[in-house]
N, C-alpha and C positions, 0 to 999 in steps of 0.2 A: 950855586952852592947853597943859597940861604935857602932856595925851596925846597933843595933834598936834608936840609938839617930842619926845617918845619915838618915836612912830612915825617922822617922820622921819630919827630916828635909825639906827634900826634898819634901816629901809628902806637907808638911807645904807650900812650894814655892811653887809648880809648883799649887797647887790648889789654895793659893793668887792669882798668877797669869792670872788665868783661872777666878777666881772670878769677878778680877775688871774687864778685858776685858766682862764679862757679862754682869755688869754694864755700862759701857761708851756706849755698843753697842746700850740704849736705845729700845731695841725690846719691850716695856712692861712690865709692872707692873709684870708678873708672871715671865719672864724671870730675870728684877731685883732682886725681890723675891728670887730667884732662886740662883743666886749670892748669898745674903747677906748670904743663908742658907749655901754654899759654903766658903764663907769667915768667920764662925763660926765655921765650923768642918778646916779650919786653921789654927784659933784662938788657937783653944785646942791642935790643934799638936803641934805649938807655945809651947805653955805654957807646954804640955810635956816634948818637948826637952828642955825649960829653967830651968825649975823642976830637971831634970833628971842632966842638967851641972852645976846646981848653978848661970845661968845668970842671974839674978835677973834682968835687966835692961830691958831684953826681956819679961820676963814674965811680969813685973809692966805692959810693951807696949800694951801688949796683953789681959792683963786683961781689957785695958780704950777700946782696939779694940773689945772686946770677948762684953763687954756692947754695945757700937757702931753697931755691927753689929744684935746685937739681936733686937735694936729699927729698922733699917733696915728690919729686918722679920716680925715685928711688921705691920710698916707701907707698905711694897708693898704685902704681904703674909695677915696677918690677918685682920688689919683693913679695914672695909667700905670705899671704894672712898666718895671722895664727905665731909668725916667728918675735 
């Protein structure tokens, strides 16, 4: 169990990571997009591994970040420019 809650984890980081740098880099609405889609499947590995330790503090984070990022998908993924 401690390996699939280190993996987890890690998966969780390195893809934050990778996320926001998507985002700062400004290439575009799809690339953003792209990101936030990224920083959602974070969110949930997050919330796994807070689930799985009992960190409730992480998970609470991640649940305001997992909403967060979905308006993020929302707005450079789904919605109409211009609206």
């Amino acid at each position: 169990m401690e390996t699939l809650i280190t993996t987890l984890k890690w998966c969780a980081a390195a893809s934050g990571v990778i996320a926001a740098f998507m985002v700062s880099l400004d290439f575009g609405r799809r690339v953003t997009g792209w990101g936030f889609v990224l920083f959602v499947g974070s969110s949930i590995a997050w919330l796994s591994g807070a689930a799985l330790t009992g960190d409730w503090a992480l998970g609470t984070q991640n649940i305001v970040l997992f909403g967060i990022n979905l308006l993020g998908v929302y707005r450079y993924l789904v919605r109409k420019t211009g609206v």
